[in-house]
GURODO-238328 format. One record per residue: residue number from 0; z, x, y of N, C-alpha, C in turn. Coordinates in nm, 3 decimals, always signed. Layout:
(NUM, (Z, X, Y), (Z, X, Y), (Z, X, Y))
...
END
This chain:
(0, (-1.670, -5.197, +7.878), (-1.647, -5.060, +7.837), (-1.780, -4.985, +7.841))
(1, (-1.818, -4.857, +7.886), (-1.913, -4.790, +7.898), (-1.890, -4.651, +7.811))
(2, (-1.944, -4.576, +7.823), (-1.965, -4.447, +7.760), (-1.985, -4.363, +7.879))
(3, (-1.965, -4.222, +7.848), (-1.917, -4.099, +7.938), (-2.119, -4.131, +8.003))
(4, (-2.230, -4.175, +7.974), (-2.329, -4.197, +8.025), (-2.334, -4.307, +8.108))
(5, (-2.251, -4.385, +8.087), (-2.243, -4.496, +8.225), (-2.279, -4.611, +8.148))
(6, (-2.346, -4.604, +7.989), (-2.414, -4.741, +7.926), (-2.287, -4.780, +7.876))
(7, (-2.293, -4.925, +7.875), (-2.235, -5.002, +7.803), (-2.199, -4.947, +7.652))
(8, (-2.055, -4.992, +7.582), (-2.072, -4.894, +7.458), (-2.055, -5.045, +7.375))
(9, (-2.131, -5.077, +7.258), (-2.159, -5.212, +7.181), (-2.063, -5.191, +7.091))
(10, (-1.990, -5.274, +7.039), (-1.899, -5.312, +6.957), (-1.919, -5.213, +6.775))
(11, (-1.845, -5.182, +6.734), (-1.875, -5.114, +6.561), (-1.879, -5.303, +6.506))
(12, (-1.991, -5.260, +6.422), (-2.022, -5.405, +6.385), (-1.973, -5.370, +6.195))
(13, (-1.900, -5.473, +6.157), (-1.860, -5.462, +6.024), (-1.912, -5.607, +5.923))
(14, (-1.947, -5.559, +5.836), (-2.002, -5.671, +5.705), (-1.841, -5.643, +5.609))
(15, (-1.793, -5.745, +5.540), (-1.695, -5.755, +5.490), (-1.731, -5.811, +5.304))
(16, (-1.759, -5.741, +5.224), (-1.792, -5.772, +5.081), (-1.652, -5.799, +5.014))
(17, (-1.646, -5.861, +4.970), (-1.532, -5.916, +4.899), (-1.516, -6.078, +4.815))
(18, (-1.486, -6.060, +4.687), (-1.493, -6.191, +4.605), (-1.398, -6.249, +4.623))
(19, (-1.293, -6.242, +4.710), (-1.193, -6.315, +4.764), (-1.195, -6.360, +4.867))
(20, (-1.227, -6.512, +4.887), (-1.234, -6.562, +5.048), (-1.096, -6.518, +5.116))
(21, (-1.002, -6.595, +5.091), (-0.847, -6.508, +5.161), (-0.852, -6.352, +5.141))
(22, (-0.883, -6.249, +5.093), (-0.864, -6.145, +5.101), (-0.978, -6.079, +5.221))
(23, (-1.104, -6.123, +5.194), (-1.173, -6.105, +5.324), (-1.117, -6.119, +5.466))
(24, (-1.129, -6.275, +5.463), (-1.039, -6.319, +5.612), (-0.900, -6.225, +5.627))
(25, (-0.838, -6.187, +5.554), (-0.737, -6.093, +5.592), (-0.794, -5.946, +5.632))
(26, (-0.908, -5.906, +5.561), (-0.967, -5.763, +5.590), (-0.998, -5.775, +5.766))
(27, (-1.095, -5.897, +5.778), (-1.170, -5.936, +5.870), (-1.020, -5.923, +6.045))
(28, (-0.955, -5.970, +5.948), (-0.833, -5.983, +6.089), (-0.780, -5.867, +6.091))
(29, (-0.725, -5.759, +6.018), (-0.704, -5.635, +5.982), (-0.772, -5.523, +6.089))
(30, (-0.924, -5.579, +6.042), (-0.971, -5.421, +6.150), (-1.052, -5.518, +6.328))
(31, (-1.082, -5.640, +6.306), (-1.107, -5.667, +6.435), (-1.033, -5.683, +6.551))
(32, (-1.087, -5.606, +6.623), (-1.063, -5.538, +6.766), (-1.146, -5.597, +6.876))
(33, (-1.094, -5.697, +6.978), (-1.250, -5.761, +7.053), (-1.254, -5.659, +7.157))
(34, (-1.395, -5.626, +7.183), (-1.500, -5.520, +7.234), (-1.524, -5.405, +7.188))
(35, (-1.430, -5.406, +7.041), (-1.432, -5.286, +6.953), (-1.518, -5.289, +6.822))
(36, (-1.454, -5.357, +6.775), (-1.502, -5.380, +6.631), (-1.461, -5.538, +6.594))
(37, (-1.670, -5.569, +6.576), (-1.624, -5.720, +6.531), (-1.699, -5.716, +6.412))
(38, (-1.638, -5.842, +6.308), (-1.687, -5.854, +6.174), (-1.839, -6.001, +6.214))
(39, (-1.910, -5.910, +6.165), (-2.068, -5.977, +6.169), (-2.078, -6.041, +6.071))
(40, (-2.017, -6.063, +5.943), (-2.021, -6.130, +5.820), (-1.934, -6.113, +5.712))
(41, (-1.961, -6.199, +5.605), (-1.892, -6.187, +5.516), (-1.966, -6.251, +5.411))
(42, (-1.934, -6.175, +5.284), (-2.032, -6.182, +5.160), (-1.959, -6.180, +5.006))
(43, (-1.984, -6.236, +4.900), (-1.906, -6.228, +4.807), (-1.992, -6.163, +4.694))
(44, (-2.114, -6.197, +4.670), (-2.206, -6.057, +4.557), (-2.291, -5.970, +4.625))
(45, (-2.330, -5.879, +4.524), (-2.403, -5.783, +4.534), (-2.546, -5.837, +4.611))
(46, (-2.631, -5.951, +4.573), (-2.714, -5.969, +4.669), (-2.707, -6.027, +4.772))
(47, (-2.600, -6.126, +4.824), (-2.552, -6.176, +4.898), (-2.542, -6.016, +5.043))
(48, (-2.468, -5.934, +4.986), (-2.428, -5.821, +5.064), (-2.552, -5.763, +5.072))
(49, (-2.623, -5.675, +4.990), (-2.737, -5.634, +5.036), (-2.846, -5.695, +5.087))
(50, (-2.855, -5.840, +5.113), (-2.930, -5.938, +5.173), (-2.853, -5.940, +5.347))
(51, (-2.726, -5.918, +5.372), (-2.684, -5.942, +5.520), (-2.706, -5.803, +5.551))
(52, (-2.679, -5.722, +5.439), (-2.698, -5.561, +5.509), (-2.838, -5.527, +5.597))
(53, (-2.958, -5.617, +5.489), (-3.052, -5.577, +5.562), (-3.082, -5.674, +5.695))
(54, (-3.044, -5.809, +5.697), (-3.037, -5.890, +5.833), (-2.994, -5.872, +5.957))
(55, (-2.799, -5.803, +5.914), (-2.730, -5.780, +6.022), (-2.787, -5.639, +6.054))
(56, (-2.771, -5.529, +5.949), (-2.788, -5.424, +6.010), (-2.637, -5.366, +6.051))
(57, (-2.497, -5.385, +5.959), (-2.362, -5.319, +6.013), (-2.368, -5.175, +6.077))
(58, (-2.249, -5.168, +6.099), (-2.232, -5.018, +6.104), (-2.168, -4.974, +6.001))
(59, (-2.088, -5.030, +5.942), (-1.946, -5.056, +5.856), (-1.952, -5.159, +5.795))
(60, (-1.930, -5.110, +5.580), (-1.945, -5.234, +5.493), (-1.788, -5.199, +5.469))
(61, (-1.716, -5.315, +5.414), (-1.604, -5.248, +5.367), (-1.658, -5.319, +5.249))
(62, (-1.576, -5.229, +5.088), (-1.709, -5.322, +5.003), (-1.585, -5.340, +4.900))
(63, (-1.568, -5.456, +4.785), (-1.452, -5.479, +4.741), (-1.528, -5.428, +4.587))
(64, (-1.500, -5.349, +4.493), (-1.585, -5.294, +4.393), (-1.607, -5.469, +4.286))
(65, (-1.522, -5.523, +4.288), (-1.542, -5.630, +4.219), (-1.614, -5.752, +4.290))
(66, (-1.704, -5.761, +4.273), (-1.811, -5.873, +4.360), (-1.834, -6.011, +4.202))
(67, (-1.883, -6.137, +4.320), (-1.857, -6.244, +4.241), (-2.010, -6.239, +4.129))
(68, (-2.068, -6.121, +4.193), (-2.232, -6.117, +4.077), (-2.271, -5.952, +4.125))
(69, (-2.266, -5.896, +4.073), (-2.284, -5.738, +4.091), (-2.142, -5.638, +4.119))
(70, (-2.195, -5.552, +4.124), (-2.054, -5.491, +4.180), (-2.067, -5.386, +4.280))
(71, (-1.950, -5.337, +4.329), (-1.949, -5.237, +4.458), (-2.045, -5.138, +4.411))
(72, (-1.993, -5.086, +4.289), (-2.086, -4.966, +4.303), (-2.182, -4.984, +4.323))
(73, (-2.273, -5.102, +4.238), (-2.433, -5.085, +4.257), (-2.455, -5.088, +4.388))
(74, (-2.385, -5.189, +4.479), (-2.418, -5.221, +4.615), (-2.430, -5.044, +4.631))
(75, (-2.320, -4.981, +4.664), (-2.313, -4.814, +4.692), (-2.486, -4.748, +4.642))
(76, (-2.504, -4.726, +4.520), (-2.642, -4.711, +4.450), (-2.712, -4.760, +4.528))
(77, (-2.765, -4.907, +4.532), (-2.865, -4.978, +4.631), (-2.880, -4.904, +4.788))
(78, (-2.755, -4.908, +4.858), (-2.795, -4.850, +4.989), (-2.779, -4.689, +4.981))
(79, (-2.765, -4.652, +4.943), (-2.808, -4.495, +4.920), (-2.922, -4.464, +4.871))
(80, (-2.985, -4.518, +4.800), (-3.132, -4.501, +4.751), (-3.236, -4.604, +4.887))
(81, (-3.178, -4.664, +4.955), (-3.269, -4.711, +5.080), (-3.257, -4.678, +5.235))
(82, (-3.356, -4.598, +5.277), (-3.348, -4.489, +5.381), (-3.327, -4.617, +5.478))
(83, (-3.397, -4.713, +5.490), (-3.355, -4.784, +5.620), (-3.217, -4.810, +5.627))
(84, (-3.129, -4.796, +5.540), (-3.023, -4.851, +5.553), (-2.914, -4.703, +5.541))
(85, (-2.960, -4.631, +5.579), (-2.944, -4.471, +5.597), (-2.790, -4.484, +5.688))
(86, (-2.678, -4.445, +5.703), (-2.632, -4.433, +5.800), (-2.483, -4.528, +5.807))
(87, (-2.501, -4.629, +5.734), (-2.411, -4.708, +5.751), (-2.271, -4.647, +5.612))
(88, (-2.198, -4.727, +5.712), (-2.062, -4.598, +5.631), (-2.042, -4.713, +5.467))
(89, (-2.002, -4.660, +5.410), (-1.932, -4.781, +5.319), (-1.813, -4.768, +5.295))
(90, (-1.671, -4.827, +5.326), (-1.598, -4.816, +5.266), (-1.524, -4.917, +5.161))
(91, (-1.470, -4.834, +5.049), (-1.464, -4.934, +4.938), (-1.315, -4.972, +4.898))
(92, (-1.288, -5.117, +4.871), (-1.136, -5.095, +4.902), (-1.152, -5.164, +4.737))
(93, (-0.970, -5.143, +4.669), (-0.974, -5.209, +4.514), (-0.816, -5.227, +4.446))
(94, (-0.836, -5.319, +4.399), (-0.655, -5.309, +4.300), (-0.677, -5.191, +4.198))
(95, (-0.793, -5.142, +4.194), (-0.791, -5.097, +4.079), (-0.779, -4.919, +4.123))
(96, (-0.724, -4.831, +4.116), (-0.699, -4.703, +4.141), (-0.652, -4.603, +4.032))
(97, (-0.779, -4.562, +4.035), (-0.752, -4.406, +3.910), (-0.804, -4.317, +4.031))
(98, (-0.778, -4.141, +3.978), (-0.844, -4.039, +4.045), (-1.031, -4.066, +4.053))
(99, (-1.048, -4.119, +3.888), (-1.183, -4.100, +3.872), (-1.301, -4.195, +3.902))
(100, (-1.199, -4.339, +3.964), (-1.267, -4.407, +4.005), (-1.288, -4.378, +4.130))
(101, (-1.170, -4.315, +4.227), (-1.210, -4.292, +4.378), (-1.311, -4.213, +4.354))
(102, (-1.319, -4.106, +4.266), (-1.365, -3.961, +4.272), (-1.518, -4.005, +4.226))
(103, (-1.570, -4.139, +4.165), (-1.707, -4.158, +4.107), (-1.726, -4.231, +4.230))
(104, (-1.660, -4.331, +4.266), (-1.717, -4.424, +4.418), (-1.747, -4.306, +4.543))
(105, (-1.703, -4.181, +4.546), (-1.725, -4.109, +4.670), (-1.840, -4.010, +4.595))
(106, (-1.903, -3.980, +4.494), (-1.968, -3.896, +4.408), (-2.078, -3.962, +4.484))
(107, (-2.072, -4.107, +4.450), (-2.211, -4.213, +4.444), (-2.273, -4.229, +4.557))
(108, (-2.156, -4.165, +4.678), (-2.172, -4.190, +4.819), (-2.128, -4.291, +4.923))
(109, (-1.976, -4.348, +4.829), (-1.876, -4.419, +4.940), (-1.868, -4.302, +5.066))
(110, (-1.823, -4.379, +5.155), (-1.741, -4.266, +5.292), (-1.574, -4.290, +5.282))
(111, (-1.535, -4.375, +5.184), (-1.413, -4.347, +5.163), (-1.344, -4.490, +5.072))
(112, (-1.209, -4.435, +5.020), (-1.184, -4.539, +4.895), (-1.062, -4.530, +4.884))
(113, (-1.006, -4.697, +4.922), (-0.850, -4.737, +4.973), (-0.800, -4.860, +4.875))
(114, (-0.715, -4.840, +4.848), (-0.635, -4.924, +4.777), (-0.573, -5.033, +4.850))
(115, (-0.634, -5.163, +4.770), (-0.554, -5.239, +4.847), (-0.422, -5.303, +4.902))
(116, (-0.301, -5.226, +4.764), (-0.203, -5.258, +4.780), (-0.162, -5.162, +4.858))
(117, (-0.162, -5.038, +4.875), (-0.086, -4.979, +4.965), (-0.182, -4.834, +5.064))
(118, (-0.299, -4.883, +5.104), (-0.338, -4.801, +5.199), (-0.452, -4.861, +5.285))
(119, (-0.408, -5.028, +5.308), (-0.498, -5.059, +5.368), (-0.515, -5.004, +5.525))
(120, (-0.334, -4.996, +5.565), (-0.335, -4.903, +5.675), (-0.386, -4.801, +5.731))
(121, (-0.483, -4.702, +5.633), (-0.530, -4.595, +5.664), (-0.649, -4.692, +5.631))
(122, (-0.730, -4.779, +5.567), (-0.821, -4.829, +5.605), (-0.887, -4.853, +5.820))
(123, (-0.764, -4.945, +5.790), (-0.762, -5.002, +5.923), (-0.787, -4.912, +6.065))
(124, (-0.703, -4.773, +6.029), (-0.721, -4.706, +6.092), (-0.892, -4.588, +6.085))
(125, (-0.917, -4.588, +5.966), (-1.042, -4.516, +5.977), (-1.180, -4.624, +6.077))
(126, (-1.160, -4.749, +6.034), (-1.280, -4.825, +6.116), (-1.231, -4.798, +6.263))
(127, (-1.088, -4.751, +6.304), (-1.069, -4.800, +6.447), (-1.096, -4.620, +6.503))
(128, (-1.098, -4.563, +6.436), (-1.144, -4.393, +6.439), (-1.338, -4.414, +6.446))
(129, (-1.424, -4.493, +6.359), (-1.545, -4.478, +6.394), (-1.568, -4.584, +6.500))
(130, (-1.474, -4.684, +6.544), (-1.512, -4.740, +6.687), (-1.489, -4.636, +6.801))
(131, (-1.416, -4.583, +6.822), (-1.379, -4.474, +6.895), (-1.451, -4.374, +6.892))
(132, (-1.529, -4.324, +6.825), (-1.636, -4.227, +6.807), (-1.773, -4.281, +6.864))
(133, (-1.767, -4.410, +6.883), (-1.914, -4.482, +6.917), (-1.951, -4.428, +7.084))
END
């Protein structure tokens, strides 16, 4: 696959945060797309994730707010307060859904916040909207 410039266009690379091994591997199969979007990792705490963030370098975290030692938000806090890591989207998925939790996770500087019981579909579809934009 190339780009309207003739270069090759590289895959949306995704880090997968989540304290659920089966719920990951299901995220992970969810949005990967081969030559589109592949999952570069997978992480269960807060330093765990901000330790691959800075290795891999994603394009796309999907981040689960409940981590097995920290939590989403801080992760959110952490890469927003670090310019190298400027750029990368976060999205945050959760069982847990009030107005004011979406409305504080996107305050803090999520790029967006999905429930896992019933909108992973519009998840799925927003990562396959920033592969398509690449």
């Amino acid at each position: 696959m190339a780009n309207a410039g003739g270069s090759p266009v590289l895959p949306l690379k995704v880090l997968i945060a989540d304290d659920s091994e089966p719920v990951a591997e299901m995220l992970a199969q969810l949005v990967s797309e081969p030559g589109r979007v592949e999952v570069v990792g997978s992480a269960d705490s807060e330093p765990a994730t901000l330790d691959m963030l800075k290795r891999l370098r994603p394009d796309v975290v999907i981040l689960d707010l409940q981590l097995k030692s920290g939590s989403g938000t801080d992760v959110i806090r952490a890469v927003r307060a670090d310019a190298s890591l400027a750029g990368i989207k976060l999205l945050v998925t959760s069982n847990h859904v009030s107005p004011q939790l979406r409305a504080g996770c996107l305050q803090l500087g999520a790029d967006g916040y999905y429930d896992k019981v019933k909108e992973l579909h519009l998840l799925s579809q927003r990562v396959a909207e920033l592969a398509a934009a690449r």
